[in-house]
RODO-2510 file (C-alpha; in nm, 4 decimals, decimal comma):
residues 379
     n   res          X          Y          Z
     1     x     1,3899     1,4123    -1,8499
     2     x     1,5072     1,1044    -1,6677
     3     x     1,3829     0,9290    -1,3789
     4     x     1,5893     0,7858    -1,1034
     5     x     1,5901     0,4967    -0,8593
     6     x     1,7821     0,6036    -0,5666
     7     x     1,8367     0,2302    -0,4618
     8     x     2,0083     0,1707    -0,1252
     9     x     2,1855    -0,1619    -0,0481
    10     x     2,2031    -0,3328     0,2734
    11     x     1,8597    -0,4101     0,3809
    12     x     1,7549    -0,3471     0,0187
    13     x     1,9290    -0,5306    -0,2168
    14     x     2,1468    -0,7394     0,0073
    15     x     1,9971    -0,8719     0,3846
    16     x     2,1057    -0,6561     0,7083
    17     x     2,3703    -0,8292     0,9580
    18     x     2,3627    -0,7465     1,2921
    19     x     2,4989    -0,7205     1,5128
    20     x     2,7617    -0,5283     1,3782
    21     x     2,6027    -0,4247     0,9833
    22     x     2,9006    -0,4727     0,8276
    23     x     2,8999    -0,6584     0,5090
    24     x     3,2729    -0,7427     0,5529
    25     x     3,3180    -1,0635     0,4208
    26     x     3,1577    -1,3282     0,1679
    27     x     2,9787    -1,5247     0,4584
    28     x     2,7846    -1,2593     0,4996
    29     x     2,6344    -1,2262     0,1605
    30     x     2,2772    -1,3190     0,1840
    31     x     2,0414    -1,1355    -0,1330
    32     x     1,7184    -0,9618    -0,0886
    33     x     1,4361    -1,2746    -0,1526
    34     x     1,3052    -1,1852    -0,5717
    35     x     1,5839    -0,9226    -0,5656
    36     x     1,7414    -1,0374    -0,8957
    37     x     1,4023    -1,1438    -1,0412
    38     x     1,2441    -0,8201    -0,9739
    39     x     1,5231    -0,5493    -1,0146
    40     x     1,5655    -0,7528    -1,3194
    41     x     1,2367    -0,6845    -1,4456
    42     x     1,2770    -0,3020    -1,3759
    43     x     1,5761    -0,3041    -1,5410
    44     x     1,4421    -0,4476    -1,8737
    45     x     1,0774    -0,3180    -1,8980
    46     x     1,1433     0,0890    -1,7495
    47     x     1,3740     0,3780    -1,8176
    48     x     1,4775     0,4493    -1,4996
    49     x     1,8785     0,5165    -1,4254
    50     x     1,9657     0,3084    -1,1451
    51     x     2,1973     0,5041    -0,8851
    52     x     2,3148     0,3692    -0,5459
    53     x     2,2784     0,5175    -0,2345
    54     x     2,4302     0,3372     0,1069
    55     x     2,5656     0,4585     0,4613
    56     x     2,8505     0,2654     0,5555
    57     x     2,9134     0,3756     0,9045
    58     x     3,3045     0,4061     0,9723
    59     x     3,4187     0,2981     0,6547
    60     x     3,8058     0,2889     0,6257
    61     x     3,8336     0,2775     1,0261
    62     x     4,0218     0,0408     1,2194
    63     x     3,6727    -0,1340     1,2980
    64     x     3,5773    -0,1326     0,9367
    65     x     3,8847    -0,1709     0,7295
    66     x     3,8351    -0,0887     0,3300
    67     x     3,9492    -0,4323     0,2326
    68     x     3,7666    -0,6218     0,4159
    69     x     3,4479    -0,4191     0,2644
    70     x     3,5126    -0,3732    -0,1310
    71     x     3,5772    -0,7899    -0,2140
    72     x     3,2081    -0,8096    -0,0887
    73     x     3,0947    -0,4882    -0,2631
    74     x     3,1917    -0,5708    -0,5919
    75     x     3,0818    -0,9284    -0,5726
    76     x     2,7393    -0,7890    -0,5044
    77     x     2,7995    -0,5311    -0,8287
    78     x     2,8812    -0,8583    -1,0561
    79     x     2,6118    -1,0164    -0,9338
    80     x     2,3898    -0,7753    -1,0537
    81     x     2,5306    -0,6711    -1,4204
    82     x     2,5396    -1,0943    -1,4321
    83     x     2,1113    -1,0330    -1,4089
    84     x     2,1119    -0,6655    -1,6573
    85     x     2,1256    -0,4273    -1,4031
    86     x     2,3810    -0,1309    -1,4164
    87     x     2,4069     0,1134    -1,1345
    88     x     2,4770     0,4254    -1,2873
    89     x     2,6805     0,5386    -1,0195
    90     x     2,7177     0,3940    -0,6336
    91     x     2,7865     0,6681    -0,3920
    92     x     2,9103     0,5725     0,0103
    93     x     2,9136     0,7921     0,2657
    94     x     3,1633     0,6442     0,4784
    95     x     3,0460     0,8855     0,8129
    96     x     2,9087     0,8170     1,1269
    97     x     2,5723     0,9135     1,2271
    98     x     2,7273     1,1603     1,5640
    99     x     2,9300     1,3234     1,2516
   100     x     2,5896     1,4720     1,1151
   101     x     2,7249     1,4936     0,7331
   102     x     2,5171     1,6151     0,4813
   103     x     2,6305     1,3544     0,2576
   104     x     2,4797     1,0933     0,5200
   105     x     2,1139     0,9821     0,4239
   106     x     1,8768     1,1110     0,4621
   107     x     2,1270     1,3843     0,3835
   108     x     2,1388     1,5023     0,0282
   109     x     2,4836     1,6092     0,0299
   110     x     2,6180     1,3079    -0,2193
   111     x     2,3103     1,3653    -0,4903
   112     x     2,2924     1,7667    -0,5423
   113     x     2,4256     1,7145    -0,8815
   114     x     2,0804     1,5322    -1,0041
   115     x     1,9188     1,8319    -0,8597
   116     x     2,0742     2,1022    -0,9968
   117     x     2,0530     1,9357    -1,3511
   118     x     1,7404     1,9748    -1,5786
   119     x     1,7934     1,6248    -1,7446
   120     x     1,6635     1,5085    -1,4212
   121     x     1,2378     1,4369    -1,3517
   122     x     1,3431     1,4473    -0,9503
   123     x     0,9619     1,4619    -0,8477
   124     x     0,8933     1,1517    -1,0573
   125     x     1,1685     0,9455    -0,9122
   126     x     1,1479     0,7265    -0,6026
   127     x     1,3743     0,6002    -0,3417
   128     x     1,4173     0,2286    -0,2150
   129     x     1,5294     0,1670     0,0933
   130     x     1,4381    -0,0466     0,4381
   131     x     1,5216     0,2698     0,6917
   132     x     1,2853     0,5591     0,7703
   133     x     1,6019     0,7374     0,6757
   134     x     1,5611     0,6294     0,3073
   135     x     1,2222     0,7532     0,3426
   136     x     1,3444     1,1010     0,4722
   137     x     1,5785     1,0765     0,2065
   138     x     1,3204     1,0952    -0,0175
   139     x     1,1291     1,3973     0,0896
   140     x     1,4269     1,6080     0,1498
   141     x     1,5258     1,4902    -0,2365
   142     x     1,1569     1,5937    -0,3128
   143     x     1,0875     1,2471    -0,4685
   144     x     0,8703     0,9550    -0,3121
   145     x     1,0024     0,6529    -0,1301
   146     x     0,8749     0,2415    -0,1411
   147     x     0,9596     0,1445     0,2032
   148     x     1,1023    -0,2096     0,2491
   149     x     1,0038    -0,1832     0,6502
   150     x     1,1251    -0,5392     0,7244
   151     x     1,1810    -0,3486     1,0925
   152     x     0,9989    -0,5482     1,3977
   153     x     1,0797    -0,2687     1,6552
   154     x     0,8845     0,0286     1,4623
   155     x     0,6090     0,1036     1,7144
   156     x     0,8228     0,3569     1,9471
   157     x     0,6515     0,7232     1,9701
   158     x     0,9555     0,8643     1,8033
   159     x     0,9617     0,6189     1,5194
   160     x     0,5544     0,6434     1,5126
   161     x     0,5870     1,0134     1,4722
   162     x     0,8574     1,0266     1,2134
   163     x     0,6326     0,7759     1,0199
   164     x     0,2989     0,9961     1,0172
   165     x     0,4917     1,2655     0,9097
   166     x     0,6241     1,1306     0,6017
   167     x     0,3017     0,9845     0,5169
   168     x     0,2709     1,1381     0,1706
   169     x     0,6098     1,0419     0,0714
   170     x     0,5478     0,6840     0,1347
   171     x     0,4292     0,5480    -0,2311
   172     x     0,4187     0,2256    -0,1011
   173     x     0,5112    -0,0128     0,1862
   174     x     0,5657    -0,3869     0,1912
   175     x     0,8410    -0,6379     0,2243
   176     x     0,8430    -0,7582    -0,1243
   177     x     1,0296    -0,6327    -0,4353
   178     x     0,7336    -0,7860    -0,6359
   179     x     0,5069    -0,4885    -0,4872
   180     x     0,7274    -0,2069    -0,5779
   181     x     0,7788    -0,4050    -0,9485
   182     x     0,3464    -0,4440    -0,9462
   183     x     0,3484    -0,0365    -0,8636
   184     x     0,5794     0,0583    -1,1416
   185     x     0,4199    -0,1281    -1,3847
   186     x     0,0321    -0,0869    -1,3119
   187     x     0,0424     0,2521    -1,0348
   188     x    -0,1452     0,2857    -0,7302
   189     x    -0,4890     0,2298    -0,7341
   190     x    -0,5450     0,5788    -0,4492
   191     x    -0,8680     0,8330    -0,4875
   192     x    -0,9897     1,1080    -0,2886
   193     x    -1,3627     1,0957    -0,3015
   194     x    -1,5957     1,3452    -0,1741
   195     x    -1,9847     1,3313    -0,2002
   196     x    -2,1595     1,6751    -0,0657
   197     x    -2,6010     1,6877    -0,0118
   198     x    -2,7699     1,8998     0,2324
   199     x    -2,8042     1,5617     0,4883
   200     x    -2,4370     1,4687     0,4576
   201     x    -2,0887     1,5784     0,3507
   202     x    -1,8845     1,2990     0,3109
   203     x    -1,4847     1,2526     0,2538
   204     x    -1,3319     0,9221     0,1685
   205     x    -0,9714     0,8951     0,0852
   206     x    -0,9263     0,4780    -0,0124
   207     x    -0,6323     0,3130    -0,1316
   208     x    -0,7001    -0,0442    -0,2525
   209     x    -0,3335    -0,1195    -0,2576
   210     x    -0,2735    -0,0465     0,0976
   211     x    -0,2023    -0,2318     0,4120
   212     x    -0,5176    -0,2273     0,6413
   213     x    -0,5174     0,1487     0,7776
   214     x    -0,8420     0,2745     0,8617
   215     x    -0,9671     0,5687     1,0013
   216     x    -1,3464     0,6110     1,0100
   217     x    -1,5540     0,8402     1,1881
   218     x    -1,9326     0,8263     1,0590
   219     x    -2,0794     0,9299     1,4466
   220     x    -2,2029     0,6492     1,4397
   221     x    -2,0006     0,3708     1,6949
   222     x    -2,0838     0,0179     1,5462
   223     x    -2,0837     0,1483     1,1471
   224     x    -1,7374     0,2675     1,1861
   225     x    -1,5966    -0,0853     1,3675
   226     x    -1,7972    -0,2484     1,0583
   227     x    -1,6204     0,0031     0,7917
   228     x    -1,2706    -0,0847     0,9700
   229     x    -1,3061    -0,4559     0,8822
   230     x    -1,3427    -0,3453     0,5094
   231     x    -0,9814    -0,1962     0,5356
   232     x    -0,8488    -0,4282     0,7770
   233     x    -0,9383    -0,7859     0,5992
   234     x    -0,9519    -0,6223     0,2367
   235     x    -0,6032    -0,4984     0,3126
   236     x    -0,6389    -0,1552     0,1892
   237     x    -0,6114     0,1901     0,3218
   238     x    -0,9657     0,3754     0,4228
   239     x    -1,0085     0,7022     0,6130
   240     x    -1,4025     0,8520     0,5873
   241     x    -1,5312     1,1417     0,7749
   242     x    -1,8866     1,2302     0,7357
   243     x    -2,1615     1,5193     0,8439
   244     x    -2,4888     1,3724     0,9136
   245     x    -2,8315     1,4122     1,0401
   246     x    -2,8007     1,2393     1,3199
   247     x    -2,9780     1,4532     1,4988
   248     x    -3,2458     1,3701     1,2358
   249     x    -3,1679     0,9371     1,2448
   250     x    -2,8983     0,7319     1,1101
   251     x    -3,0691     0,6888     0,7731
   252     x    -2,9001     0,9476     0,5343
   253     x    -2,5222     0,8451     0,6876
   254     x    -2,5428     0,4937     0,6382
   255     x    -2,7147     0,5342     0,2799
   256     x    -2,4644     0,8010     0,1867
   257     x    -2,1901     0,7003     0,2910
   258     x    -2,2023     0,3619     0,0869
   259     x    -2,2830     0,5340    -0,1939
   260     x    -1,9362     0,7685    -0,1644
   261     x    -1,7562     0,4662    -0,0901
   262     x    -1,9002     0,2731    -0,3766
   263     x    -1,8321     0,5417    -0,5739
   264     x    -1,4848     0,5787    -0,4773
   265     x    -1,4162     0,2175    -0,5696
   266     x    -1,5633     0,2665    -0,8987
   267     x    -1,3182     0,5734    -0,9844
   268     x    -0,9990     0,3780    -0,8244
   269     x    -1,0711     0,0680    -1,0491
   270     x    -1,1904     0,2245    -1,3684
   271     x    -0,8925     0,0482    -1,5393
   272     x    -0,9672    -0,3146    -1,4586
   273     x    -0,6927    -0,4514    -1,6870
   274     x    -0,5006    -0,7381    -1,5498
   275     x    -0,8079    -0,7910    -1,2540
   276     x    -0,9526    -1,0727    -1,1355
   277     x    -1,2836    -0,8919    -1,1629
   278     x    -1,4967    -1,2024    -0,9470
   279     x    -1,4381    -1,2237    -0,5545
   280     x    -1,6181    -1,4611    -0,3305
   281     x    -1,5659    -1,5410     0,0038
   282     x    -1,6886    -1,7611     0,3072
   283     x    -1,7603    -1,8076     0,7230
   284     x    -1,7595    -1,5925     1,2357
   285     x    -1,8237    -1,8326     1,5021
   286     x    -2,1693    -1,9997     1,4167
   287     x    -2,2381    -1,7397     1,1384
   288     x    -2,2212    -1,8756     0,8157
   289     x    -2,1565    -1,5310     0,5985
   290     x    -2,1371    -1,6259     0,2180
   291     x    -2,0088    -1,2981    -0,0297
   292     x    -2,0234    -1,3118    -0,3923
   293     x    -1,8922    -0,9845    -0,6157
   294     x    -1,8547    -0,8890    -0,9417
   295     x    -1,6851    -0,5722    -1,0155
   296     x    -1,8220    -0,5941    -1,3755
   297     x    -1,9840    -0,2295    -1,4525
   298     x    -2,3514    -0,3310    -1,3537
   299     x    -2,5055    -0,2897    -1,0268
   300     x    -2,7382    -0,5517    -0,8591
   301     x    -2,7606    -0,6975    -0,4698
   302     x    -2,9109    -1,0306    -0,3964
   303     x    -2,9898    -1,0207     0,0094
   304     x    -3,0375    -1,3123     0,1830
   305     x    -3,0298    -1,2642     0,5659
   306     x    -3,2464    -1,1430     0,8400
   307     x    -3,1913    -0,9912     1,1828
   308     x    -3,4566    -1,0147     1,4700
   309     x    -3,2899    -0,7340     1,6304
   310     x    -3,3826    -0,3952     1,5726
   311     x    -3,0541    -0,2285     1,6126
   312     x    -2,7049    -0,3139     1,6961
   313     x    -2,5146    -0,1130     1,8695
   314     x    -2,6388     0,2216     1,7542
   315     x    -2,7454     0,1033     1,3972
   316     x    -3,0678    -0,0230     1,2833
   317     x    -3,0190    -0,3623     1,1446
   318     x    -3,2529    -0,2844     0,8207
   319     x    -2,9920    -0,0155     0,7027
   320     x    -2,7265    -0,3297     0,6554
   321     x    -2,9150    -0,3393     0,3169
   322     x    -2,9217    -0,0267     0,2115
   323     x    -2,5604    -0,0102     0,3012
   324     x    -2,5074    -0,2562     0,0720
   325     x    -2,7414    -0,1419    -0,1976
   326     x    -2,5744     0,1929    -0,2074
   327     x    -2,2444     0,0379    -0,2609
   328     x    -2,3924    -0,1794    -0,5456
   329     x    -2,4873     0,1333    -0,7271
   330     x    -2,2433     0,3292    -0,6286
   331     x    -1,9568     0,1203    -0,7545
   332     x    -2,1545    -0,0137    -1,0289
   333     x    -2,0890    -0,4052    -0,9256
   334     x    -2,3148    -0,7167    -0,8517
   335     x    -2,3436    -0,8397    -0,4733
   336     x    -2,4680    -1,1871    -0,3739
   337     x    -2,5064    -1,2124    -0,0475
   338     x    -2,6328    -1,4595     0,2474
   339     x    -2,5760    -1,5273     0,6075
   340     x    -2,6950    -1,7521     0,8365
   341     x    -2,6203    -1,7775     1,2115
   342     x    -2,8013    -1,7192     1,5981
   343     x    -2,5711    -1,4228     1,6927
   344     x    -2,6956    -1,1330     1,5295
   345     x    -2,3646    -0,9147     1,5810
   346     x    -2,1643    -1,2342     1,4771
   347     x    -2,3858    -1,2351     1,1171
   348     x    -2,3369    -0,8380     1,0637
   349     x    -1,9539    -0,8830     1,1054
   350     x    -1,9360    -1,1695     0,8995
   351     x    -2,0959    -1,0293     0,6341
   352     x    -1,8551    -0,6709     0,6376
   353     x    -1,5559    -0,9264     0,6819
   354     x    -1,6807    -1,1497     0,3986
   355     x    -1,7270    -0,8629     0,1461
   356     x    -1,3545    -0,7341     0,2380
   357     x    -1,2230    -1,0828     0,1298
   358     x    -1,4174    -1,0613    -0,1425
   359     x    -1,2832    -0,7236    -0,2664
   360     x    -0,9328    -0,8103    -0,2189
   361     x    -1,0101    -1,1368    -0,4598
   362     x    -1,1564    -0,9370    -0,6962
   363     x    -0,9278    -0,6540    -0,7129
   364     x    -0,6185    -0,8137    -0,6900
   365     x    -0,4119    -0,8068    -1,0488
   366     x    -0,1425    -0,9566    -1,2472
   367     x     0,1110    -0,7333    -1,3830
   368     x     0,2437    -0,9790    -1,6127
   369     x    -0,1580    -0,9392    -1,7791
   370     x    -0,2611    -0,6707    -1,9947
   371     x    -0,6148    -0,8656    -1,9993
   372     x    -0,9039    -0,6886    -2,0050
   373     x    -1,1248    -0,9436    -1,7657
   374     x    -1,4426    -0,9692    -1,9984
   375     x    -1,5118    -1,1283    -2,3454
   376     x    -1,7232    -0,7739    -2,4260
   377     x    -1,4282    -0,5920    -2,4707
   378     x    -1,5294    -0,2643    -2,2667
   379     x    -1,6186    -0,3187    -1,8693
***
């Protein structure tokens, strides 16, 4: 069966022009950054059939004359077979939004044909677009969406609200067409994880291709703000909820919990083709944090710190290496790692923000690599 790109156009392949979004002369022809290198790429290297999808609000109206429109359009469409890529078919819905036409995205009304057909893999196919309405498009297609959210104003309850609920048709977010190229051609590096004992039941769900969303809740206050600035400066997605024995002490959560999370990194990068493998990282304030990984299949920590306080916050400082020894073995990788400093809270957070910036070096790939990063052969 064959798999689609429902692509849209302004915002997507073209920029947006307000005030008015009408692409109604050759002035206001301005292309996507990488659009032609990227689509390009897809083009060439994947199977997909390329199909257009745009809303061109009043279309054929007095304030939106035809002619003025299709001189652009079509010098947009040249530009594109000039580069290899063929849109299958381009479909306009001409409508305004007060209409409420079901062949207005995220309206399906234009695109029932692909759904009623069996040579179609619908589920497998994705939507690109810049509007939460391509995204919408996209579930109510039953298909997943990457999300060009170039939009500065999202932050609105209403927008928020729409954008948690179409969580799980988001495949991917950014700004670039080099991300949505890197997702096709090597997937999305996203486990579920959960580790179960009789002192803790842990659930980690970790995206290492994310954006920086976390959402931690260990009980305990200061190992959760230290777990957010693994997602937030590693730029990837972490939620973890654990049961503990708190009531017990802090031991069995801390220890646990970097053991699920090393092992969750361990089954989300078991194909390191095309990694970097090696991440190191430096420097908060007068805390001099230094981070060395290697996600190379062998697990060994190197500490080199020491705290004079016996807890921070609500955490013993001696469990920061056990932390860190779990992950070792968890995720089977070597840590190196040293900090030196007066401010005992400034060291701690170093160190977590060190080891994200680490990660993200060592986990970032090339798509352009099929390169296994080791001389071994196997990692």
């Amino acid at each position: 069966m064959k798999r689609i790109l429902f692509i849209d156009r302004d915002g997507t392949l073209i920029k947006e022009v307000p005030p008015s979004y009408q692409v109604d002369s050759f002035e206001k022809v301005e292309f996507y950054p990488n659009v032609f290198e990227f689509m390009g790429r897809i083009a060439r290297e994947f199977d997909f059939e390329l199909v257009m999808v745009t809303n061109q609000d009043g279309l054929g109206t007095p304030s939106f004359p035809e002619n003025t429109f299709w001189p652009a359009h079509y010098f947009v469409m040249k530009a594109f077979e000039n580069e290899g890529v063929h849109f299958s078919a381009v479909y306009i819905d001409k409508t305004y939004p007060k209409d409420n036409a079901s062949t207005r995205k995220p309206g399906i009304g234009m695109l029932t044909s692909y759904l009623n057909s069996d040579a179609y893999d619908i589920a497998n196919s994705f939507v690109i677009g810049d509007r939460i309405t391509d995204v919408q498009l996209a579930k109510n297609l039953g298909c997943k969406a990457f999300w060009l959210n170039n939009d500065p104003n999202l932050g609105g309850k209403e927008i928020s609200d729409s954008v948690t609920e179409l969580e799980n048709t988001i495949a991917l977010e950014s700004t670039e067409w080099s991300k949505i190229y890197e997702f096709l051609k090597l997937g999305l590096r996203h486990v579920v994880h959960e580790r179960n004992t009789n002192e803790t039941k842990i659930k980690i769900d970790l995206n290492v291709d994310g954006s920086g969303k976390a959402s931690i809740k260990t009980g305990i206050g200061f190992f959760d703000h230290m777990l957010e600035q693994i997602a937030r400066h590693g730029k990837m997605d972490l939620q973890i909820t654990v049961q503990g024995d708190l009531h017990i002490d802090e031991h069995h959560t801390i220890e646990d919990t970097g053991i699920a999370l090393g092992e969750a990194f361990a089954k989300a990068l078991a194909d390191k083709r095309g990694m970097e493998r090696y991440g190191f990282a430096l420097p908060m304030d007068e805390a001099d944090a230094k981070v060395l990984i290697d996600f190379g299949g062998r697990n060994w920590l190197v500490w080199n710190t020491e705290f004079k306080r016996e807890k921070i916050g609500e955490m013993p400082t001696e469990m920061f290496f056990h932390f860190f020894k779990s992950f070792s073995d968890g995720a089977k990788c070597n840590l190196n790692i040293e900090c030196k400093g007066d401010n005992e809270h400034h060291k701690i957070e170093a160190i977590f923000k060190t080891f994200a910036k680490a990660i993200r070096m060592a986990v970032k790939r090339d798509p352009m690599s099929n390169y296994l990063p080791s001389t071994k052969g196997v990692l």
